[in-house]
N, C-alpha and C positions, 0 to 999 in steps of 0.2 A: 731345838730344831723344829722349825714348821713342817707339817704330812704336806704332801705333794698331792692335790685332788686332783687327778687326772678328768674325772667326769666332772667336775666343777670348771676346769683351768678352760679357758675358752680357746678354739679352733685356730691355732697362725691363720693367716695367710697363706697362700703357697706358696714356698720359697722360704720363708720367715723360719730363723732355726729359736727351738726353747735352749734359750739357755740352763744351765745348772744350778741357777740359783734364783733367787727373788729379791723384790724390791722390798723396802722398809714396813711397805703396808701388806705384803704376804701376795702380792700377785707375781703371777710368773714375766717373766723380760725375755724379749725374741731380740734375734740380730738378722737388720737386712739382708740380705744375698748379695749384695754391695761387700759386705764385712767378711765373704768369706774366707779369705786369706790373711785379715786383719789381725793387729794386736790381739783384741778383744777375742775374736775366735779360736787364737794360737791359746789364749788363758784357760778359754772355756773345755777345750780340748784337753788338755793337761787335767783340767779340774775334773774331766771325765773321766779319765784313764785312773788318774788318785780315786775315783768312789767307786769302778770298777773294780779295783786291787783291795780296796777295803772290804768291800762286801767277798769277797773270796777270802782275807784274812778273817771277816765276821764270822762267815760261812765253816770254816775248820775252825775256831775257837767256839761256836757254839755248838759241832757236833762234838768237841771235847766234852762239855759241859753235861751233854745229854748222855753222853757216855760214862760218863762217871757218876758210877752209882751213890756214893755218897754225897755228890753235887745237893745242898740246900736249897731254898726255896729264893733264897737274897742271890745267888749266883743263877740261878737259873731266869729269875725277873731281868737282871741283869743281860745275858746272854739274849732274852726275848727283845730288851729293849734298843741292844746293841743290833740284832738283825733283823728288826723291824726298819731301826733310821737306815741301814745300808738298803734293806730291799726299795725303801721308798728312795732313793740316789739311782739305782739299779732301773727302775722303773723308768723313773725321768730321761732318765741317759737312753733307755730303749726306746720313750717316744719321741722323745728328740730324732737321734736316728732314722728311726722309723717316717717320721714327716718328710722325711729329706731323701726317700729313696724314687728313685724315679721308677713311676705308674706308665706301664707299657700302654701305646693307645689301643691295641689290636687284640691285648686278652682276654679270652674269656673272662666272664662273671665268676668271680671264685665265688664257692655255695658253704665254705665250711668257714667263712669269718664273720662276725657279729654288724649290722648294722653300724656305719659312721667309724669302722676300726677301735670299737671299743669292744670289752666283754674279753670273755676267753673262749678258745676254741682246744675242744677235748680232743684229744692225740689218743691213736691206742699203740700203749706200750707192751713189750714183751714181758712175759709172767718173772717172776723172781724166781730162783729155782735156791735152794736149802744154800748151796756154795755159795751163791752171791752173799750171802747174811756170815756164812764164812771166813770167807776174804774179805770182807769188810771188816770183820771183828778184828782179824789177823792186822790187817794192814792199821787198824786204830791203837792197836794193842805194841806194834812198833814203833809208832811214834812218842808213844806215854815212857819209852824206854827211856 
Protein backbone atom coordinates (compact mmCIF):
# COMPACT_ATOMS: atom_id res chain seq x y z
CA UNK A 1 0.00 0.00 0.00
CA UNK A 2 1.13 3.58 -1.03
CA UNK A 3 1.19 6.57 2.18
CA UNK A 4 -1.35 8.92 1.36
CA UNK A 5 0.59 12.66 1.33
CA UNK A 6 -1.82 14.81 2.13
CA UNK A 7 0.69 17.97 1.98
CA UNK A 8 2.00 16.64 -1.32
CA UNK A 9 -1.67 15.53 -2.91
CA UNK A 10 -2.71 18.69 -4.69
CA UNK A 11 -5.81 21.00 -3.68
CA UNK A 12 -9.53 19.45 -5.65
CA UNK A 13 -11.37 21.92 -6.90
CA UNK A 14 -14.26 22.87 -5.16
CA UNK A 15 -16.73 20.52 -5.28
CA UNK A 16 -14.30 17.62 -6.48
CA UNK A 17 -14.46 14.69 -3.80
CA UNK A 18 -10.78 12.61 -3.12
CA UNK A 19 -11.55 9.44 -3.78
CA UNK A 20 -10.27 6.44 -1.49
CA UNK A 21 -7.89 5.20 -3.69
CA UNK A 22 -5.21 6.04 -6.37
CA UNK A 23 -4.37 5.82 -9.81
CA UNK A 24 -1.55 3.14 -11.06
CA UNK A 25 1.16 5.99 -10.96
CA UNK A 26 0.31 6.79 -7.07
CA UNK A 27 -1.63 10.13 -7.63
CA UNK A 28 -4.88 10.66 -5.91
CA UNK A 29 -8.46 10.61 -8.36
CA UNK A 30 -11.34 13.11 -7.53
CA UNK A 31 -14.97 12.59 -8.79
CA UNK A 32 -17.00 15.38 -10.23
CA UNK A 33 -20.01 16.76 -8.22
CA UNK A 34 -21.84 15.37 -11.30
CA UNK A 35 -21.06 11.73 -9.75
CA UNK A 36 -22.49 12.32 -6.62
CA UNK A 37 -25.13 9.95 -6.33
CA UNK A 38 -23.36 7.81 -9.10
CA UNK A 39 -22.03 4.25 -9.14
CA UNK A 40 -18.78 5.29 -8.71
CA UNK A 41 -19.62 7.28 -5.53
CA UNK A 42 -22.00 4.56 -4.04
CA UNK A 43 -18.39 2.28 -4.26
CA UNK A 44 -16.21 4.90 -2.84
CA UNK A 45 -18.64 5.29 0.07
CA UNK A 46 -18.78 1.69 0.95
CA UNK A 47 -14.90 1.55 0.40
CA UNK A 48 -14.95 4.43 3.16
CA UNK A 49 -17.08 2.94 5.66
CA UNK A 50 -14.84 -0.74 5.08
CA UNK A 51 -11.40 1.57 6.17
CA UNK A 52 -13.37 3.24 8.83
CA UNK A 53 -14.26 -0.25 10.44
CA UNK A 54 -10.72 -1.36 9.87
CA UNK A 55 -8.97 1.19 11.51
CA UNK A 56 -11.27 0.65 14.70
CA UNK A 57 -10.59 -3.26 14.26
CA UNK A 58 -6.63 -2.01 13.90
CA UNK A 59 -7.26 0.38 16.67
CA UNK A 60 -8.33 -2.59 19.40
CA UNK A 61 -6.02 -5.28 18.05
CA UNK A 62 -3.08 -2.93 18.47
CA UNK A 63 -4.00 -1.91 21.85
CA UNK A 64 -4.24 -5.75 22.41
CA UNK A 65 -0.69 -5.99 21.43
CA UNK A 66 0.58 -3.01 23.58
CA UNK A 67 -1.02 -4.56 26.35
CA UNK A 68 0.38 -7.68 26.40
CA UNK A 69 3.39 -7.69 27.98
CA UNK A 70 4.98 -10.55 26.67
CA UNK A 71 4.00 -9.07 22.90
CA UNK A 72 7.62 -9.36 20.96
CA UNK A 73 9.25 -7.12 18.91
CA UNK A 74 7.71 -9.06 15.30
CA UNK A 75 4.08 -8.50 16.76
CA UNK A 76 4.51 -5.30 17.80
CA UNK A 77 6.32 -4.14 14.14
CA UNK A 78 3.44 -5.71 12.96
CA UNK A 79 0.64 -4.00 14.90
CA UNK A 80 2.68 -0.46 14.07
CA UNK A 81 2.40 -1.47 10.53
CA UNK A 82 -1.08 -2.52 10.51
CA UNK A 83 -2.18 0.97 12.26
CA UNK A 84 -0.09 2.95 10.38
CA UNK A 85 -1.98 1.75 6.73
CA UNK A 86 -5.33 2.16 8.56
CA UNK A 87 -4.53 5.69 10.00
CA UNK A 88 -3.21 6.74 6.52
CA UNK A 89 -7.29 5.35 5.13
CA UNK A 90 -8.56 7.26 8.17
CA UNK A 91 -6.85 10.23 7.17
CA UNK A 92 -7.86 10.35 3.52
CA UNK A 93 -11.55 9.50 4.34
CA UNK A 94 -11.31 12.68 6.85
CA UNK A 95 -10.10 15.00 4.08
CA UNK A 96 -12.24 13.84 1.75
CA UNK A 97 -15.03 14.68 3.94
CA UNK A 98 -13.64 17.39 5.06
CA UNK A 99 -13.42 19.16 1.41
CA UNK A 100 -16.96 18.46 0.91
CA UNK A 101 -18.36 20.34 3.86
CA UNK A 102 -19.95 23.36 3.20
CA UNK A 103 -17.98 26.83 4.27
CA UNK A 104 -20.68 29.28 5.76
CA UNK A 105 -20.14 32.81 3.89
CA UNK A 106 -20.97 34.86 7.04
CA UNK A 107 -18.42 33.23 9.60
CA UNK A 108 -16.11 34.42 11.42
CA UNK A 109 -12.22 33.97 10.73
CA UNK A 110 -11.54 30.76 12.78
CA UNK A 111 -8.02 31.80 14.70
CA UNK A 112 -7.33 28.07 15.98
CA UNK A 113 -6.84 26.31 12.40
CA UNK A 114 -3.50 25.96 10.58
CA UNK A 115 -3.15 27.96 7.19
CA UNK A 116 -4.70 26.30 3.72
CA UNK A 117 -6.59 23.56 6.52
CA UNK A 118 -3.70 21.71 6.89
CA UNK A 119 -1.40 21.16 10.19
CA UNK A 120 -3.08 20.17 13.56
CA UNK A 121 -4.70 22.17 15.97
CA UNK A 122 -4.02 21.40 19.84
CA UNK A 123 -7.32 20.66 21.87
CA UNK A 124 -7.01 21.08 25.62
CA UNK A 125 -8.14 17.89 27.09
CA UNK A 126 -9.32 16.99 30.52
CA UNK A 127 -6.37 15.61 32.99
CA UNK A 128 -6.43 11.56 33.30
CA UNK A 129 -7.12 10.99 36.85
CA UNK A 130 -5.52 7.18 38.45
CA UNK A 131 -9.38 5.53 37.59
CA UNK A 132 -9.40 6.22 34.15
CA UNK A 133 -5.73 3.93 33.81
CA UNK A 134 -8.14 1.69 35.94
CA UNK A 135 -10.93 1.09 33.95
CA UNK A 136 -8.99 0.84 31.27
CA UNK A 137 -6.91 -1.99 32.51
CA UNK A 138 -10.24 -3.63 33.83
CA UNK A 139 -12.20 -3.17 30.77
CA UNK A 140 -8.87 -4.72 28.56
CA UNK A 141 -8.41 -7.33 30.96
CA UNK A 142 -12.20 -8.61 30.05
CA UNK A 143 -11.68 -8.91 26.85
CA UNK A 144 -8.40 -11.15 26.95
CA UNK A 145 -11.07 -13.46 28.94
Amino acid sequence: MRSYDRDSASAPVPGLRLLPWESDTGKPCFLSPEGSRSALSRIADEIEADQLRDGADVAEGAQAVLDDRKAGEYALRLALRAATQALVAVVRVADSRGARLPVPDDSPARTDSPPEGRGTVEAELPAASPDDDRRASASTAKEHR
